[in-house]
C-alpha positions as CSV (number, residue, x, y, z in Angstrom):
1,X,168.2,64.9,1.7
2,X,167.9,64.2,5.5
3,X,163.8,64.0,4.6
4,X,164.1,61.4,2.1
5,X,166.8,59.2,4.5
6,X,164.0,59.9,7.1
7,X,160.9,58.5,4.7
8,X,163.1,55.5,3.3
9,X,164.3,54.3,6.7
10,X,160.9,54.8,8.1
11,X,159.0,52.8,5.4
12,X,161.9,50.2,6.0
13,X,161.2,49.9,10.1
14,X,157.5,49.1,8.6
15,X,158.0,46.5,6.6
16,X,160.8,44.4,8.3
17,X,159.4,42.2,11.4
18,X,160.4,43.3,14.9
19,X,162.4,41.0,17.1
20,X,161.3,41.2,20.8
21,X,163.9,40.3,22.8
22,X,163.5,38.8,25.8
23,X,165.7,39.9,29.2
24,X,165.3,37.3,32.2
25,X,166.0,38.9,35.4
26,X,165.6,42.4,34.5
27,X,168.0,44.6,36.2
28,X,167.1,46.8,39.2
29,X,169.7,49.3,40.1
30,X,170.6,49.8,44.2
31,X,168.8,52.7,45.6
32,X,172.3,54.3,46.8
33,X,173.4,54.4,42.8
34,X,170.2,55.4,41.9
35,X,170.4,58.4,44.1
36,X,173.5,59.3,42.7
37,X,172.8,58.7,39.1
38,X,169.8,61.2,39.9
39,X,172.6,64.4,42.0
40,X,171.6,63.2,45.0
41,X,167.5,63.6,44.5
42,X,166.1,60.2,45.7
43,X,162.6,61.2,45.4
44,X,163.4,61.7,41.6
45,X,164.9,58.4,41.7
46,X,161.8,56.8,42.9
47,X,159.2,57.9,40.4
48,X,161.3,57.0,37.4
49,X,161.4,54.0,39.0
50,X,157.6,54.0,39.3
51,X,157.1,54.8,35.8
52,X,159.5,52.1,35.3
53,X,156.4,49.9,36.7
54,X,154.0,51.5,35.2
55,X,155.7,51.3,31.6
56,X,156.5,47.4,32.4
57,X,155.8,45.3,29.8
58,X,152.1,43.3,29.7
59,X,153.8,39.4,30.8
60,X,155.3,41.5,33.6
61,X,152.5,42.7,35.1
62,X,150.2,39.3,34.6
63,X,152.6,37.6,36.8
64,X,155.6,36.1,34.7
65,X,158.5,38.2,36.5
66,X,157.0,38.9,40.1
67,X,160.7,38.9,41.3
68,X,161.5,42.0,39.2
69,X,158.3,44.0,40.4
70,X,159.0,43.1,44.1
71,X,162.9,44.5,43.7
72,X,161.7,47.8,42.1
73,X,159.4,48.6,44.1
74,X,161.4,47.7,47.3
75,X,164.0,50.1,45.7
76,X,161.4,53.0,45.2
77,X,160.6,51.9,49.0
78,X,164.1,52.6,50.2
79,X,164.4,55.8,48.2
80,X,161.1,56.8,49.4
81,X,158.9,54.9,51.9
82,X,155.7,57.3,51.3
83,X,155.6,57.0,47.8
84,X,152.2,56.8,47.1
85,X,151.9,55.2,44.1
86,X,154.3,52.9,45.2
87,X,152.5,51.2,47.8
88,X,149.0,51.8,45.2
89,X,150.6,50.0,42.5
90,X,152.5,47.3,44.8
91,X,149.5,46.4,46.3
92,X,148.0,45.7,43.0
93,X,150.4,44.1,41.0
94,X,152.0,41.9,44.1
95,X,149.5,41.1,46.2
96,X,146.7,40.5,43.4
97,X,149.8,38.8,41.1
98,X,150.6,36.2,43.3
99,X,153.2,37.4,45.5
100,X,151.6,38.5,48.4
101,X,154.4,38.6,51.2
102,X,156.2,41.1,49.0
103,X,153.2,43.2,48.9
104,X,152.5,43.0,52.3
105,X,155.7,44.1,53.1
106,X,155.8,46.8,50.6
107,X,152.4,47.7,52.4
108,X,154.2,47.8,55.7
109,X,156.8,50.3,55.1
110,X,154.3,52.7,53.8
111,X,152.4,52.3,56.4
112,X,154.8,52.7,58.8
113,X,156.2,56.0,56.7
114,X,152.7,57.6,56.3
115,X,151.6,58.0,59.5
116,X,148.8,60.1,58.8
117,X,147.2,58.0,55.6
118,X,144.6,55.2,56.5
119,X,145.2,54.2,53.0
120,X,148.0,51.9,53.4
121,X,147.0,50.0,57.1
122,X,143.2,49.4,54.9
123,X,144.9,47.5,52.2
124,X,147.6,46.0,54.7
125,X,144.2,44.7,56.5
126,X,142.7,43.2,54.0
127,X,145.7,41.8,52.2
128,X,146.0,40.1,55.5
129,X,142.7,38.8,55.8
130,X,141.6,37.9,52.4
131,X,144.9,36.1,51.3
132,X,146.7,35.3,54.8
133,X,143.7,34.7,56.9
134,X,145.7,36.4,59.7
135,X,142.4,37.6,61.3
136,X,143.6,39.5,64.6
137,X,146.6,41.4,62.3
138,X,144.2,42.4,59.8
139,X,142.0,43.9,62.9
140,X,145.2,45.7,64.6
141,X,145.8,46.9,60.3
142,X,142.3,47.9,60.1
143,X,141.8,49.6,63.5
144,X,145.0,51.4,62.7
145,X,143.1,52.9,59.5
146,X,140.3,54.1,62.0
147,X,142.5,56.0,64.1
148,X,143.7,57.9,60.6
149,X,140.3,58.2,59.1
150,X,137.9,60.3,59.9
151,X,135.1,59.6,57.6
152,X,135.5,56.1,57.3
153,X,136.6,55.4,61.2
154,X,133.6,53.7,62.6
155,X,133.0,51.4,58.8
156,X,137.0,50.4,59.4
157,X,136.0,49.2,63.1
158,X,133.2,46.9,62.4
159,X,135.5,46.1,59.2
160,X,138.1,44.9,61.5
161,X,136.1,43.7,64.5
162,X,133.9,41.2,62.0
163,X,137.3,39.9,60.7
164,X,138.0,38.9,63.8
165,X,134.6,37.6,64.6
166,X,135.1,35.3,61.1
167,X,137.9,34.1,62.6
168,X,136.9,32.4,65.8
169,X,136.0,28.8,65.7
170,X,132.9,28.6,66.2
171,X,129.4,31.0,65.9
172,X,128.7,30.7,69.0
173,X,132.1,32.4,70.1
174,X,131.7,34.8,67.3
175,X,128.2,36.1,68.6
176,X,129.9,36.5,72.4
177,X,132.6,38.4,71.2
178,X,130.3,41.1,68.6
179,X,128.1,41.0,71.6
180,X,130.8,42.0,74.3
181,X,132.2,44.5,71.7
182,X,129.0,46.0,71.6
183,X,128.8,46.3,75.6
184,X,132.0,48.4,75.8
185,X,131.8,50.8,72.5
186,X,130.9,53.9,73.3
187,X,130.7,54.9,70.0
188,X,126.5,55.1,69.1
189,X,127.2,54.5,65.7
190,X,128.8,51.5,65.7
191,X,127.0,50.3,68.9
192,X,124.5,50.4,66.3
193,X,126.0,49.0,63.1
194,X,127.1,45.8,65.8
């Protein structure tokens, strides 16, 4: 009996038309509730709240609600600042959706939080550069990534020294400064990469 409810309500789901239903201002719970909600475990809390991005709908993540993303993943952010996918998936879905401030600052507390990643201060550079033109922050962001790295440090320093060569007026000024920052490297590799 419980079969053939199952098969005729099945076959009825089919045939009738769904109704999507629309919610504006999707709701993000405080990270304090969440906490609780979750005994206590806030590092629970912050990757259902991840998956919560992840699972987002496909007008959510083109753009439509960048309010909503930038509240979850602030929350994920309070409950845990070195979530790794949260600064990952911030980075992309903020800063490459439009709402760049929010992504920079989701990119700050992560780097801030994990001190020993070069991950977060790269994409904090160049979020900087290529969207604020904030070419001496996205040096001090990039620089910072070389002091974490250790296979990528000297590639981060040119990086972030030719930002801030880009950003000076004019070539000339540009071509003094690489030229002076080749003088005091000691570095032999990137002496010779400048």
């Amino acid at each position: 009996v419980a079969y053939i409810g199952f098969a005729i309500s099945a076959t009825t789901l089919t045939e009738s038309k769904r109704k999507v239903v629309q919610v504006p201002d999707s709701v993000v719970l405080p990270a304090t509730f969440q906490s609780v909600i979750y005994l206590g475990d806030r590092y629970l809390a912050a990757n259902i709240e991840t998956t919560r991005v992840l699972m987002a709908g496909e007008e959510i993540v083109r753009g439509s609600d960048q309010d909503y993303l930038y509240r979850i993943h602030t929350v994920v952010s309070q409950l845990n600042p070195c979530h790794e996918d949260n600064y990952y998936v911030a980075n992309a879905l903020l800063g490459w959706g439009g709402n760049v401030d929010a992504a920079i600052d989701i990119l700050r507390i992560a780097t801030q939080c994990r001190f020993w990643d070069e991950v977060p201060p790269f994409f904090l550079g160049y979020d900087l550069y290529f969207f604020k033109y904030q070419h001496k922050a996205a040096k001090e962001a990039l620089f910072l990534a070389a002091e974490r790295s250790e296979q990528n440090r000297v590639g981060l320093q040119k990086f972030g020294l030719m930002i801030e060569a880009e950003g000076m007026p004019d070539a000339r000024a540009a071509r003094a400064y690489l030229s002076s920052q080749k003088d005091q490297v000691r570095d032999k590799k990137l002496k010779s990469m400048l």
